[in-house]
Phi, psi and omega in degrees: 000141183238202194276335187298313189313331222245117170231110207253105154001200180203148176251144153222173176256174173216167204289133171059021168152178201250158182213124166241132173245112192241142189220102182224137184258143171212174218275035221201151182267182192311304191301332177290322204282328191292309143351313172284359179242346185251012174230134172307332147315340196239337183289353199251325174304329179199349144271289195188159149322094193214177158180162205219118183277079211273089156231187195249134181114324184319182170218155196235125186242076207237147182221121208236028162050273216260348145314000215355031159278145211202116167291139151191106209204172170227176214238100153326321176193147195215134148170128231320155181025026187210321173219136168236147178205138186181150199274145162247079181194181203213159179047218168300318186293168203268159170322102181269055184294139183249143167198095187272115178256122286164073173239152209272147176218178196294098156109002173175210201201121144292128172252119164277080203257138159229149193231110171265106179221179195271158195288358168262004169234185203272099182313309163295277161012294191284310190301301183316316166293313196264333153326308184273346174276336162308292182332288189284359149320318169265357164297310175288346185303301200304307240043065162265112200285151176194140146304140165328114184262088170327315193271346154334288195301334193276295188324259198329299207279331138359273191325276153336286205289319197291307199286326124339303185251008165293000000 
């Protein structure tokens, strides 16, 4: 993956911590992207091995193995194809909110990811991270197998971080 690919959200800060707004269209109509964020099988493809119990209230579990981070939250606000929300933290740590927005356009669906995060961690990083998990989100669309695209991540978090500090 290279650098042309990469068309970057915005970060920002906020009173006690930071929101990145990441927005990518793919070519596919809504019930296909929503199946890659909401079923397991396909959530195993380009995030991590999860499920997600869809309803308001599920509870949501993505486990990213040998890293021993472990999602283990509940879905804050639901509805059917079009929005999933839910902390990306587990326990006691603090509120990480995902909030996957879902809208249909001529020929495909804009996905509207915002990350909501606390004011001691690293924004670029978290942004940078979910920048390459979008990436392979359209890889599986295709059902193309793909790795975590490292120089994606680098550019991005690159990005991210200079736009923090302007």
């Amino acid at each position: 993956m290279s650098d042309e690919n990469f068309h970057p959200g915005t970060i920002r800060r906020l009173d006690g911590g930071y929101e990145g707004r990441l927005a990518h269209r793919y070519a596919h109509e809504p019930a296909a992207v929503w199946a890659m964020l909401t079923e397991p099988q396909h959530l195993a493809k380009w995030l991590a091995p999860g499920t997600i119990e869809l309803h308001q209230g599920g509870a949501v579990r993505i486990d990213f193995g040998d890293s021993g981070i472990v999602i283990d939250s509940v879905l804050t606000a639901f509805e059917p194809l079009k929005v999933l929300e839910y902390s990306w933290s587990s326990g006691d740590q603090p509120q990480r909110p995902l909030r996957w927005e879902l809208t249909e356009e001529s020929g495909g669906t804009r996905l509207q990811l915002t990350v909501r995060l606390p004011g001691d961690e690293d924004a670029a990083k978290a942004c940078a991270g979910f920048e390459g998990h979008l990436a392979m989100l359209a890889a599986a669309l295709e059902d193309v197998p793909v790795r975590f695209p490292l120089d994606l991540y680098l550019a991005a978090r690159k990005h991210y971080q200079a736009s923090l500090d302007a």
